[in-house]
ZABA-652649 format. One record per atom (N, C-alpha, C, CB): residue in one letter; x, y, z; atom name; residue number from 0. Coordinates in nm, 4 decimals, m for minus. Glycine has a CB too. Layout:
<pafis>
{pafi a {X Y Z} CA NUM};
...
</pafis>
This chain:
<pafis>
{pafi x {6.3874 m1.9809 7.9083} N 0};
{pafi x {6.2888 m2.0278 8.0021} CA 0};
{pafi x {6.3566 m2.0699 8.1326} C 0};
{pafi x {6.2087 m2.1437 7.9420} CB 0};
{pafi x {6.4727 m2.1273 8.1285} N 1};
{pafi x {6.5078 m2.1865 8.2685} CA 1};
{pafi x {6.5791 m2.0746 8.3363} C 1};
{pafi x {6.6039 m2.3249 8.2638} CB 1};
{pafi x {6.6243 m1.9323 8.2658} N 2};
{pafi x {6.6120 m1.8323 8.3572} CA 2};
{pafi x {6.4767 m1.8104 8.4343} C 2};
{pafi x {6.6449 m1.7207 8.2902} CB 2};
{pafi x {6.3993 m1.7793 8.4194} N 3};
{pafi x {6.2465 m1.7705 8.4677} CA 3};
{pafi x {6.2144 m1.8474 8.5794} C 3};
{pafi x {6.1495 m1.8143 8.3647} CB 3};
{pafi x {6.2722 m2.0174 8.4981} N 4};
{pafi x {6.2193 m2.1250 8.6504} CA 4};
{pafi x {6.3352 m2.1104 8.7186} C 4};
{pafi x {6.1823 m2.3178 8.6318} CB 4};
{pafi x {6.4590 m2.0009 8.7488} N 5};
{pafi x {6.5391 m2.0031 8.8248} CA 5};
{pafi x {6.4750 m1.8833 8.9367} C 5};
{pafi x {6.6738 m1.9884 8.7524} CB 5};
{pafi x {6.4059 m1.7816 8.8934} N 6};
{pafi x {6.3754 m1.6891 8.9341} CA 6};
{pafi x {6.2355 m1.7170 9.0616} C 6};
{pafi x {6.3584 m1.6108 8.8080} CB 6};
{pafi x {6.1783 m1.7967 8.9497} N 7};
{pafi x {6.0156 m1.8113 8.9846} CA 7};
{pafi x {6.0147 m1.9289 9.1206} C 7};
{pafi x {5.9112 m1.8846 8.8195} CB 7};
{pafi x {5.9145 m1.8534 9.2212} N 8};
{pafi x {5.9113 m1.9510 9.3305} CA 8};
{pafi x {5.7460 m1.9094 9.3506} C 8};
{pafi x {6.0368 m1.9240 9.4766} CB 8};
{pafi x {5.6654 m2.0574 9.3572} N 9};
{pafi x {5.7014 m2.1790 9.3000} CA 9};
{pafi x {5.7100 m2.1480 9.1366} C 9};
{pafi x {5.5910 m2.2962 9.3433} CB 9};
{pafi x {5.7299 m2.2399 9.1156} N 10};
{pafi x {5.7212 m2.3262 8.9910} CA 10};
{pafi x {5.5458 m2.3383 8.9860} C 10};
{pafi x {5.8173 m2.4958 9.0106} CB 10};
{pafi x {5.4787 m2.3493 8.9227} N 11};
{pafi x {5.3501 m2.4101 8.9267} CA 11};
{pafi x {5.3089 m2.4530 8.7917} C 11};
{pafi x {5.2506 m2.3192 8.9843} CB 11};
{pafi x {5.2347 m2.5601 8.8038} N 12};
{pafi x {5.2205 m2.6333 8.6504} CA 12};
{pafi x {5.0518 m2.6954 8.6275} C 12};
{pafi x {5.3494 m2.7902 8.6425} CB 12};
{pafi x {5.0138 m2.7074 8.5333} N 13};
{pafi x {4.8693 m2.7993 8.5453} CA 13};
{pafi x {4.8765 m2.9556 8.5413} C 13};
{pafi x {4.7703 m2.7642 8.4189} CB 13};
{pafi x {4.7846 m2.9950 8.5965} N 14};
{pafi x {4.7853 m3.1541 8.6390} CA 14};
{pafi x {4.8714 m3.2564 8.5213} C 14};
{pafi x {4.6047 m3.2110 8.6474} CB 14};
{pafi x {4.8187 m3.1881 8.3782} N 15};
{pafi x {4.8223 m3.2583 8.2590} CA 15};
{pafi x {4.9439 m3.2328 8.2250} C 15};
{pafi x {4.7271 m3.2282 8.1593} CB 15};
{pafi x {5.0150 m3.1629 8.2831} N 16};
{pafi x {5.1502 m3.0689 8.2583} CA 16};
{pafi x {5.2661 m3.1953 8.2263} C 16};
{pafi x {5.2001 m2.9557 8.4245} CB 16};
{pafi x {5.2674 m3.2839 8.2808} N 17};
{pafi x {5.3735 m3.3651 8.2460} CA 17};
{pafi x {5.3225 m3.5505 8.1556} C 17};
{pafi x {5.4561 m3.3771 8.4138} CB 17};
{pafi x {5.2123 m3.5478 8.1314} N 18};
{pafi x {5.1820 m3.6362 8.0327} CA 18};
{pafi x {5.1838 m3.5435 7.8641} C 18};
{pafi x {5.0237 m3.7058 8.0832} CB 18};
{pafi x {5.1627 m3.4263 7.8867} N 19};
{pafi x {5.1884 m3.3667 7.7349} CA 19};
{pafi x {5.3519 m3.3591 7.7276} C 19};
{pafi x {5.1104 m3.1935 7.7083} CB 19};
{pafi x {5.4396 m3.3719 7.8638} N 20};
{pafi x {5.5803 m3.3380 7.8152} CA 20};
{pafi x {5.6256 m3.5096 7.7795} C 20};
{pafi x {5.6913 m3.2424 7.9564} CB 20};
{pafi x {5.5942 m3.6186 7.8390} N 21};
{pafi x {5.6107 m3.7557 7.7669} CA 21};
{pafi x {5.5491 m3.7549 7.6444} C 21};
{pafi x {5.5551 m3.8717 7.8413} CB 21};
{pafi x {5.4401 m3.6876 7.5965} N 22};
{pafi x {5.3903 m3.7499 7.4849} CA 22};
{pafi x {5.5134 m3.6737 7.3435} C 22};
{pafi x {5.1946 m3.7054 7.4754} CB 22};
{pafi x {5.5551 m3.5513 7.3939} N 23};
{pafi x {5.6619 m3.4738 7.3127} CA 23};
{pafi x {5.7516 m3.5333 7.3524} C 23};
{pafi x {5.6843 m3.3305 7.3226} CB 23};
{pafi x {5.7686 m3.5683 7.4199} N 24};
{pafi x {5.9300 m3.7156 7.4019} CA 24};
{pafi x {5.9356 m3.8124 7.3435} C 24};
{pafi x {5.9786 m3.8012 7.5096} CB 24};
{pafi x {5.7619 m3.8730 7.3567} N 25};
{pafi x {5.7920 m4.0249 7.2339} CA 25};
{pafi x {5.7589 m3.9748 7.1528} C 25};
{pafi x {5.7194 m4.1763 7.2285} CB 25};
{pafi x {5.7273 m3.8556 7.0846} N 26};
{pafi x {5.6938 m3.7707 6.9467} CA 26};
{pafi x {5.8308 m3.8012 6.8870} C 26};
{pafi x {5.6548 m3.5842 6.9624} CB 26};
{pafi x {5.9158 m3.7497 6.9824} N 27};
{pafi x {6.0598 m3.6974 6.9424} CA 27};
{pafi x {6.1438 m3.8371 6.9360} C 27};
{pafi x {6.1307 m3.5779 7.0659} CB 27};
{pafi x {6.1058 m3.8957 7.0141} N 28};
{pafi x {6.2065 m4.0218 7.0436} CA 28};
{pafi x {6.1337 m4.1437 6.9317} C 28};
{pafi x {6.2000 m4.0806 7.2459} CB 28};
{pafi x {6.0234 m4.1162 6.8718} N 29};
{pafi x {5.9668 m4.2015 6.7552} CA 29};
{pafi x {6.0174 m4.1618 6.6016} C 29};
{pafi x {5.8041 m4.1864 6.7600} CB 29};
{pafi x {6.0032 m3.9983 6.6168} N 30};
{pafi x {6.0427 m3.9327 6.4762} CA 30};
{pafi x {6.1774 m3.9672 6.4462} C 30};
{pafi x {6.0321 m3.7732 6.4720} CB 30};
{pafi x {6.2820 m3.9107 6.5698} N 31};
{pafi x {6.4125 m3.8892 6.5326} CA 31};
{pafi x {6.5259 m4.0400 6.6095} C 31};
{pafi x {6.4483 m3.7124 6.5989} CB 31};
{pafi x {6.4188 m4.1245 6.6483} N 32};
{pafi x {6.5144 m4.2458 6.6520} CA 32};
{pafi x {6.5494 m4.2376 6.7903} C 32};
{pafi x {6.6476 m4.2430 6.5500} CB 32};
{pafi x {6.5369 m4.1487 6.9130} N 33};
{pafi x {6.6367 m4.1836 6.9858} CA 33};
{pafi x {6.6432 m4.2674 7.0974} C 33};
{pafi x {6.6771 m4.0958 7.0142} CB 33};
{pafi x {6.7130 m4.3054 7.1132} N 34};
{pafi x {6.8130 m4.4159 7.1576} CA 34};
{pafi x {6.7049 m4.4162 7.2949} C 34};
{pafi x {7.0166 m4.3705 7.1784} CB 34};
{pafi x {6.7339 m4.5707 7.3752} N 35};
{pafi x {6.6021 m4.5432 7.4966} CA 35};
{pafi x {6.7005 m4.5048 7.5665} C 35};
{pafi x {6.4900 m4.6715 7.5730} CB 35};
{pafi x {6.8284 m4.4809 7.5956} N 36};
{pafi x {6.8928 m4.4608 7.7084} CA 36};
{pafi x {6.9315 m4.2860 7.7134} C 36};
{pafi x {7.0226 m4.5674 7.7087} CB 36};
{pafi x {6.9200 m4.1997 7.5879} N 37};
{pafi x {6.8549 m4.0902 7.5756} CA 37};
{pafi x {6.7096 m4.0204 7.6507} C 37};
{pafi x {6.8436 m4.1047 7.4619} CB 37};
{pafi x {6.6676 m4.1479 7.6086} N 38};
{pafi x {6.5438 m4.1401 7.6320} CA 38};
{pafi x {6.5011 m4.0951 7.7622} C 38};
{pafi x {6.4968 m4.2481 7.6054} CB 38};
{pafi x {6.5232 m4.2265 7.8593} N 39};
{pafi x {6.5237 m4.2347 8.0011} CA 39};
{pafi x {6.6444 m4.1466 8.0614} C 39};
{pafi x {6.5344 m4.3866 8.0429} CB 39};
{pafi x {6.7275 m4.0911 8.0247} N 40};
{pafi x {6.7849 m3.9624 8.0916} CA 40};
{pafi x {6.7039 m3.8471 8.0827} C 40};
{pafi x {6.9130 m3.9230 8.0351} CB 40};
{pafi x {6.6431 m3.8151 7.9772} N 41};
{pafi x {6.5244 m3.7151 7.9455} CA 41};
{pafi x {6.4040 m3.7233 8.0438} C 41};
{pafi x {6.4662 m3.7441 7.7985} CB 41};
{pafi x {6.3636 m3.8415 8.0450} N 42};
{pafi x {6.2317 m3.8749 8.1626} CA 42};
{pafi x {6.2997 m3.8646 8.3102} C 42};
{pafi x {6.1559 m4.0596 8.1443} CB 42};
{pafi x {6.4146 m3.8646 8.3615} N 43};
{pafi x {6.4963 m3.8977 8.4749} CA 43};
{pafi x {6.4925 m3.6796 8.4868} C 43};
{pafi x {6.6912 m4.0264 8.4298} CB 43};
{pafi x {6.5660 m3.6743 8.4061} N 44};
{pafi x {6.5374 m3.5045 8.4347} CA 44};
{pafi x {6.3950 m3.4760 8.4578} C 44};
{pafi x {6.5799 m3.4036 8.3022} CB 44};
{pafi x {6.3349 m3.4879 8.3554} N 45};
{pafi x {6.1805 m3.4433 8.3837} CA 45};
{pafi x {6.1348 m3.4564 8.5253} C 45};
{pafi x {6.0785 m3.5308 8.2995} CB 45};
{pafi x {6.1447 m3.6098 8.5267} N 46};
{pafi x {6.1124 m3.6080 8.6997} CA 46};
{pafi x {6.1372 m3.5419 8.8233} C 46};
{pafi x {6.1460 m3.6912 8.7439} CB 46};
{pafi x {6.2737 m3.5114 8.7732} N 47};
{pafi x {6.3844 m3.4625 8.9111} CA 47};
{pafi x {6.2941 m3.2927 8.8926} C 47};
{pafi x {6.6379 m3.4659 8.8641} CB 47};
{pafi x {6.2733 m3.2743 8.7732} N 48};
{pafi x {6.2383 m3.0833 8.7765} CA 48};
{pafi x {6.1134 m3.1267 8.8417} C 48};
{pafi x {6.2126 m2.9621 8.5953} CB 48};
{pafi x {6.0014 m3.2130 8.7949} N 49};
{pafi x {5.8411 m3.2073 8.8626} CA 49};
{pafi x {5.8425 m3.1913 9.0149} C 49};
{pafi x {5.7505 m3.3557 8.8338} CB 49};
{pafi x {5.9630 m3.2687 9.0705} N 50};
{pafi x {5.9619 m3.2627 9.2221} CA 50};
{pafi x {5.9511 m3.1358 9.2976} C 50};
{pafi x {6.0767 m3.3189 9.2678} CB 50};
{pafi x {6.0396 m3.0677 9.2084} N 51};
{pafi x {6.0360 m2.8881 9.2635} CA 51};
{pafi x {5.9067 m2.7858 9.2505} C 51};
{pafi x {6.1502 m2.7996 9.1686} CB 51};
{pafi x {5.8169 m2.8878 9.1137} N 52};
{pafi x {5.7137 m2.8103 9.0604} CA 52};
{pafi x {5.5614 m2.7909 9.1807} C 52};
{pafi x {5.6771 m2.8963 8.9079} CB 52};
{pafi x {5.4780 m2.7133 9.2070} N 53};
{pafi x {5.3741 m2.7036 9.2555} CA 53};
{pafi x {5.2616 m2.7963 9.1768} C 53};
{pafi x {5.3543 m2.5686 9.2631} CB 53};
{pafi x {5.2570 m2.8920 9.1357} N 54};
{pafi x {5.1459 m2.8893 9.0356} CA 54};
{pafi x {4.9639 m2.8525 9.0860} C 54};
{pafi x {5.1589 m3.0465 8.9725} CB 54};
{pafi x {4.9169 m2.8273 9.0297} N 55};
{pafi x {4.7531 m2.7514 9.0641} CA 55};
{pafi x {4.6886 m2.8695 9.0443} C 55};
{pafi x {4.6800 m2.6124 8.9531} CB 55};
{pafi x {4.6130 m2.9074 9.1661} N 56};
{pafi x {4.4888 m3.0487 9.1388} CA 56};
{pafi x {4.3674 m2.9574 9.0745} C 56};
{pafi x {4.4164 m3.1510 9.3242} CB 56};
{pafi x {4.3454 m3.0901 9.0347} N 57};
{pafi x {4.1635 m3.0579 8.8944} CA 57};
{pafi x {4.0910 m3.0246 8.9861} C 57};
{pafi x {4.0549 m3.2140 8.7868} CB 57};
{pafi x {4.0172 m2.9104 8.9883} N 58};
{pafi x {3.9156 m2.8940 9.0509} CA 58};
{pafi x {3.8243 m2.8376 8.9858} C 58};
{pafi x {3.9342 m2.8432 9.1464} CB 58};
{pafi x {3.6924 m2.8512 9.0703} N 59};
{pafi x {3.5836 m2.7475 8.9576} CA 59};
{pafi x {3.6390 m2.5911 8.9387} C 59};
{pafi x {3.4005 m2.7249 9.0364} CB 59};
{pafi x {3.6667 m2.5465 9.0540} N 60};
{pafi x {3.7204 m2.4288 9.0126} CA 60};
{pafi x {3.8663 m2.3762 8.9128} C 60};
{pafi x {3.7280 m2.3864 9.1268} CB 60};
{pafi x {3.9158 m2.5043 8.8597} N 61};
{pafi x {4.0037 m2.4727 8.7877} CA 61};
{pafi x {3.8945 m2.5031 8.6476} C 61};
{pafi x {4.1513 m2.5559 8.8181} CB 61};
{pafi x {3.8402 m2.6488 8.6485} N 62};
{pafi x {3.7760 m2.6904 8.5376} CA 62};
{pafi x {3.6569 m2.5362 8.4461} C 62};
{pafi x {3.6820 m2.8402 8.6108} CB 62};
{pafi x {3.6446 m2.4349 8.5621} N 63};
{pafi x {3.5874 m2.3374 8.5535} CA 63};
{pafi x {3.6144 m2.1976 8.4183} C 63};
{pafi x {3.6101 m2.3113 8.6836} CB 63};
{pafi x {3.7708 m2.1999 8.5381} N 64};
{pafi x {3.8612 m2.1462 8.5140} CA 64};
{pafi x {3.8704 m2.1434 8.3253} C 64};
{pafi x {3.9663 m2.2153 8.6037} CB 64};
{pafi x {3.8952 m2.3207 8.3142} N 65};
{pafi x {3.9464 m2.3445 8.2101} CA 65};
{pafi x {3.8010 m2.3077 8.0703} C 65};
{pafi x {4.0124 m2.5079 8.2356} CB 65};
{pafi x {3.6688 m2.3287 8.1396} N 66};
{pafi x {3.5679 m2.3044 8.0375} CA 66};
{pafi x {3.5790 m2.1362 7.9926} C 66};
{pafi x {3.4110 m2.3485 8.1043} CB 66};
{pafi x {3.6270 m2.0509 8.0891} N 67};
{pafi x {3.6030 m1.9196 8.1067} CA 67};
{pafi x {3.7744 m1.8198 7.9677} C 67};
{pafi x {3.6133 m1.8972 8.3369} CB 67};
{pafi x {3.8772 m1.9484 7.9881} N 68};
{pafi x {3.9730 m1.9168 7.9158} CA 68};
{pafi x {3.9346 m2.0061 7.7614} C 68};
{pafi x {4.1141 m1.9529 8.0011} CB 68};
{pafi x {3.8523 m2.0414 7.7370} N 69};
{pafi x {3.7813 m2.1240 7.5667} CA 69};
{pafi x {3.7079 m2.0339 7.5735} C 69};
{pafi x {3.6946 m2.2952 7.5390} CB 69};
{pafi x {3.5975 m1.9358 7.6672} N 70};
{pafi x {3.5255 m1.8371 7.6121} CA 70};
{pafi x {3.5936 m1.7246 7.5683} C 70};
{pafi x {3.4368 m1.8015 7.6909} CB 70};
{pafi x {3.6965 m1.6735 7.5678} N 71};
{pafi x {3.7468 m1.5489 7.6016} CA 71};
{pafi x {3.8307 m1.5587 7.4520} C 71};
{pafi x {3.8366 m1.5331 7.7655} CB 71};
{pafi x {3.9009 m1.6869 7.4228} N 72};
{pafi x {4.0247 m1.7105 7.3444} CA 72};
{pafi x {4.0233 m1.7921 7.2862} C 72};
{pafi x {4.1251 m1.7224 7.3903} CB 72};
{pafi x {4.0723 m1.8590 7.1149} N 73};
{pafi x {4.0475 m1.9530 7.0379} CA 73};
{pafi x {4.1381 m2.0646 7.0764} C 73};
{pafi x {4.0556 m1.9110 6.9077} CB 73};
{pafi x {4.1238 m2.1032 7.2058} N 74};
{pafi x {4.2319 m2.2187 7.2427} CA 74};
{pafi x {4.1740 m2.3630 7.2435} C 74};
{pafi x {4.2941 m2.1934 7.3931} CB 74};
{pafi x {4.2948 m2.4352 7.2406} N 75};
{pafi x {4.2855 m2.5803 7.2634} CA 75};
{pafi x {4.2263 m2.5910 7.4165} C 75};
{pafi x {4.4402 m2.6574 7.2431} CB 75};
{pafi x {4.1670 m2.7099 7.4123} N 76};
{pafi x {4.1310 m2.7543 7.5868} CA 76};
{pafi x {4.2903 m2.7410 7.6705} C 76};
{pafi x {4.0595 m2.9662 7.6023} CB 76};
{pafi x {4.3892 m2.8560 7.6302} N 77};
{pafi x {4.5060 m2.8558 7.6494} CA 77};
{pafi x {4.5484 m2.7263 7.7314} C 77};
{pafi x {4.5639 m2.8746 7.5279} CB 77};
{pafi x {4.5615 m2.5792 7.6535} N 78};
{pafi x {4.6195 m2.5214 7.6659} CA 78};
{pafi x {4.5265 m2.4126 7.7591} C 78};
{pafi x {4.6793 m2.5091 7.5544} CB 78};
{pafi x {4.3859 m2.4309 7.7823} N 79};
{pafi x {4.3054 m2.3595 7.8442} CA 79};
{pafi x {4.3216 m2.4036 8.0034} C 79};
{pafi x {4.1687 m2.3757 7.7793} CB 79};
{pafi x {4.3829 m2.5801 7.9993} N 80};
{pafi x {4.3985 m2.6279 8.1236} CA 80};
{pafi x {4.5172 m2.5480 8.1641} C 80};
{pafi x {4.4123 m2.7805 8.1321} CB 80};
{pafi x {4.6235 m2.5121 8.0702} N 81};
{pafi x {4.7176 m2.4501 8.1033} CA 81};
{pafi x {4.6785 m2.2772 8.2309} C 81};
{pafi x {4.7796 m2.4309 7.9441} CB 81};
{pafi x {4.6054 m2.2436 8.1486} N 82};
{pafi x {4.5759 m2.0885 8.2106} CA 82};
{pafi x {4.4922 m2.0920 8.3182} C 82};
{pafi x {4.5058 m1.9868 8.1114} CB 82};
{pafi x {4.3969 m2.2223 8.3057} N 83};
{pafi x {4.3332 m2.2114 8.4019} CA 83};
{pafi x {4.4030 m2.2858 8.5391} C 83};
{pafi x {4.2089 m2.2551 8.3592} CB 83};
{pafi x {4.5438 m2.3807 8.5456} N 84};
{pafi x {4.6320 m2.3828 8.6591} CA 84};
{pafi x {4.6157 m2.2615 8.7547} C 84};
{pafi x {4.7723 m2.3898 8.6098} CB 84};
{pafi x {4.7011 m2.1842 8.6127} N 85};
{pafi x {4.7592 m2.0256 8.6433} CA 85};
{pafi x {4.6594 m1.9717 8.7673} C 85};
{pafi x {4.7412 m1.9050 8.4830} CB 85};
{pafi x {4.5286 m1.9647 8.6726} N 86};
{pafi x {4.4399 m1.8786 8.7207} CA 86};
{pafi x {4.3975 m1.9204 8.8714} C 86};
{pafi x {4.3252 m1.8730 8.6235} CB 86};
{pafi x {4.3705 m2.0521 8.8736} N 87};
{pafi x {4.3664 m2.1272 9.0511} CA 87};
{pafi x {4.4419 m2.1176 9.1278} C 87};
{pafi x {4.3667 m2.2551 9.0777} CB 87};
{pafi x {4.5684 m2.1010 9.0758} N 88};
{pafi x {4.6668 m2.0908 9.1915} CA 88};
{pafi x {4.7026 m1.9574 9.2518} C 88};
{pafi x {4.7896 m2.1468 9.1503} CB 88};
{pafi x {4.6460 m1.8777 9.1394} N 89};
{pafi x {4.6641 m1.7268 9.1956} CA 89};
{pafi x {4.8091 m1.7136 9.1378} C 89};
{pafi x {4.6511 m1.7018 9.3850} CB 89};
{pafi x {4.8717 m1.7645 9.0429} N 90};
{pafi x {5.0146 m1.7100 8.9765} CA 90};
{pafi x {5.0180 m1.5211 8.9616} C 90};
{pafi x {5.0255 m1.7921 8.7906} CB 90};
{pafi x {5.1141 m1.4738 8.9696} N 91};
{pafi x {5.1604 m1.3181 8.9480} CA 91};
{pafi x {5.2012 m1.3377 8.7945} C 91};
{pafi x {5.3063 m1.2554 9.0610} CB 91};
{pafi x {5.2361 m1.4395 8.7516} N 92};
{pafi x {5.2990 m1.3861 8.6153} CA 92};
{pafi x {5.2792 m1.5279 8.5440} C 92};
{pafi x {5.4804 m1.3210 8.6223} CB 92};
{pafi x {5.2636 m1.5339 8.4013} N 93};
{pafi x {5.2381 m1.6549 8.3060} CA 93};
{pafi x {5.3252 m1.6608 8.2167} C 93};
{pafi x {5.1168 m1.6588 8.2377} CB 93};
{pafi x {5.4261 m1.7393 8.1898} N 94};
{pafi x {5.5337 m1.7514 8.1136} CA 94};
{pafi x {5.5333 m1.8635 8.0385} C 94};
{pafi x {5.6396 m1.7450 8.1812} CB 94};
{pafi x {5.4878 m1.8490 7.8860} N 95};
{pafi x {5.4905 m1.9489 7.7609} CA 95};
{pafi x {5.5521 m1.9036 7.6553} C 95};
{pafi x {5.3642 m1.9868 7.7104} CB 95};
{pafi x {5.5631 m2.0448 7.6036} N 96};
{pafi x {5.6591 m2.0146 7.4418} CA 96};
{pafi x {5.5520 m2.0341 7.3563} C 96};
{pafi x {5.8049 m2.1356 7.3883} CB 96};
{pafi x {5.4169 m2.0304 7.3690} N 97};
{pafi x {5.3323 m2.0339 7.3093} CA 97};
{pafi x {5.2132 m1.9000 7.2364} C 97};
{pafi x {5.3006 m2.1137 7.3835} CB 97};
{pafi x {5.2142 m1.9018 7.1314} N 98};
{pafi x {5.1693 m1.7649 7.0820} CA 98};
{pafi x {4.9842 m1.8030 7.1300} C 98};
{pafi x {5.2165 m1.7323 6.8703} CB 98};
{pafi x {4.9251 m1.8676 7.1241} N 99};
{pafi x {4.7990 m1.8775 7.1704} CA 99};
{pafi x {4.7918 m1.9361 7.3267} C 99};
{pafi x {4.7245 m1.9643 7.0694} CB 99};
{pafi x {4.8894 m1.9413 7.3636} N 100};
{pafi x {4.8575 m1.9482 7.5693} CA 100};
{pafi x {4.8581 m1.7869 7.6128} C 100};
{pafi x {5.0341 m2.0483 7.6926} CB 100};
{pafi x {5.0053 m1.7233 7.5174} N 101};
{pafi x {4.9871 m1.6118 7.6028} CA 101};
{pafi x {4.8865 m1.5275 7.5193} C 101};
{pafi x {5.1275 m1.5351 7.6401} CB 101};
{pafi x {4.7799 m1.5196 7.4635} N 102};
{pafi x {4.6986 m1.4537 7.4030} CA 102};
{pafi x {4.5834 m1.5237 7.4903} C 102};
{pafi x {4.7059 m1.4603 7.2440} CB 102};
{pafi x {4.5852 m1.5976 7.5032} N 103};
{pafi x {4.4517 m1.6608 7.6506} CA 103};
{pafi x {4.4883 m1.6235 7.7619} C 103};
{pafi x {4.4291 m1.8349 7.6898} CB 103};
{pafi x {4.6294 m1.6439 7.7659} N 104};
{pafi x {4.5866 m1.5915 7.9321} CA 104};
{pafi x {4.6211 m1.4222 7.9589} C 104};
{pafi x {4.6994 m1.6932 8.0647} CB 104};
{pafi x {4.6768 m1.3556 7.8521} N 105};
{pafi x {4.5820 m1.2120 7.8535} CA 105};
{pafi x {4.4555 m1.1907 7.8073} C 105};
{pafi x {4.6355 m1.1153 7.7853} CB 105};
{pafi x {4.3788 m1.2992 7.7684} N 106};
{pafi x {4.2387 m1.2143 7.7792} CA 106};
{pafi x {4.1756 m1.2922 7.8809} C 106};
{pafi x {4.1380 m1.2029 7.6355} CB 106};
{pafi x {4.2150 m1.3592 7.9784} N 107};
{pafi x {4.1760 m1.3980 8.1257} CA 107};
{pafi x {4.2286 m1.2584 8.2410} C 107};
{pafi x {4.2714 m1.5668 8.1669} CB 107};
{pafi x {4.3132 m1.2183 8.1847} N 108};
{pafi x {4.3957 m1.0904 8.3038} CA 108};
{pafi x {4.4950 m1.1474 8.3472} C 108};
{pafi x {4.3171 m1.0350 8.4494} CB 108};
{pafi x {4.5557 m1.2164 8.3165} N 109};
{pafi x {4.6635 m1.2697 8.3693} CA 109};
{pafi x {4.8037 m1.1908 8.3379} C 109};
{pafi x {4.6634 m1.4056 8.3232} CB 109};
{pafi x {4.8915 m1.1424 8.3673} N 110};
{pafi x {5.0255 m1.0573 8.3133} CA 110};
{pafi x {5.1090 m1.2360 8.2497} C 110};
{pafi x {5.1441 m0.9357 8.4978} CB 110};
{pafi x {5.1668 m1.1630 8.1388} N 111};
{pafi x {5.1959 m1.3086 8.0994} CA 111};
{pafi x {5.3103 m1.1959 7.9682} C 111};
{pafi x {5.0134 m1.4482 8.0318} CB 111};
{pafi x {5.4091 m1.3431 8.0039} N 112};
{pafi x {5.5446 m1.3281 7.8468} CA 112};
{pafi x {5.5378 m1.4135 7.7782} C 112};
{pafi x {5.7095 m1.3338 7.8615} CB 112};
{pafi x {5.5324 m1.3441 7.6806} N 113};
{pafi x {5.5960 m1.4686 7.5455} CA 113};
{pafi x {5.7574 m1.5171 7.5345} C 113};
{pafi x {5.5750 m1.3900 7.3755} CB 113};
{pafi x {5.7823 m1.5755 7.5517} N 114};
{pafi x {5.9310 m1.6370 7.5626} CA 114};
{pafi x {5.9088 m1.6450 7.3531} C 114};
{pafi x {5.9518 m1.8478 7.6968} CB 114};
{pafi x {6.0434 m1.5840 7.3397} N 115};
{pafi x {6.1325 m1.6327 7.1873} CA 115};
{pafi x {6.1311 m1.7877 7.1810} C 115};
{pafi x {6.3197 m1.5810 7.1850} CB 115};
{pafi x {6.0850 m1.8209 7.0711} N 116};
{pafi x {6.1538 m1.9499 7.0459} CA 116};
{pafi x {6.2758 m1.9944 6.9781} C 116};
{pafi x {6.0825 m2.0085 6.9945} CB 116};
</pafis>
């Protein structure tokens, strides 16, 4: 993936894009113990990458977006906010490690990779 965000200009992300990446940190940092000073180097990166990121404000036309990617595809809201960023910002290409983002956002039209996990 961080070949991709080396490539990709912008970066673009959905609003919600970085409260789901804290909530997978205190997932991680609750399950496996780690340390807060782990911790807060993890949130210290995060931050430093969001700065570079485009993020997409909520709008009806994304909120649209996002009803039109739950009609099309058996997705989470979560992940419909995901495609429907995509879809507002006018992205060329959709890049997830997710087997049901990139199956939504090809049946929105979006050109999109599945990244290996």
């Amino acid at each position: 993936m961080l070949a991709w965000f080396a490539r990709a200009r912008p970066v673009v992300t959905a609003p919600h894009c970085r409260v789901e990446l804290y909530s997978a940190l205190n997932r991680v940092r609750r399950d496996a113990r780690t340390s807060e000073e782990a911790y807060r180097k993890t949130c210290d990166e995060v931050e430093r990458n969001f700065d570079a990121f485009d993020v997409v404000p909520w709008t009806t036309v994304m909120e649209r977006a996002a009803i039109r990617a739950l009609e099309a595809s058996p997705l989470r809201a979560g992940d419909a906010l995901h495609i429907a960023a995509a879809v507002a910002a006018g992205v060329d290409h959709f890049i997830t490690a997710d087997q049901r983002q990139y199956q939504g956002a090809l049946a929105v039209g979006l050109k999109a990779t599945l990244l290996d996990n």
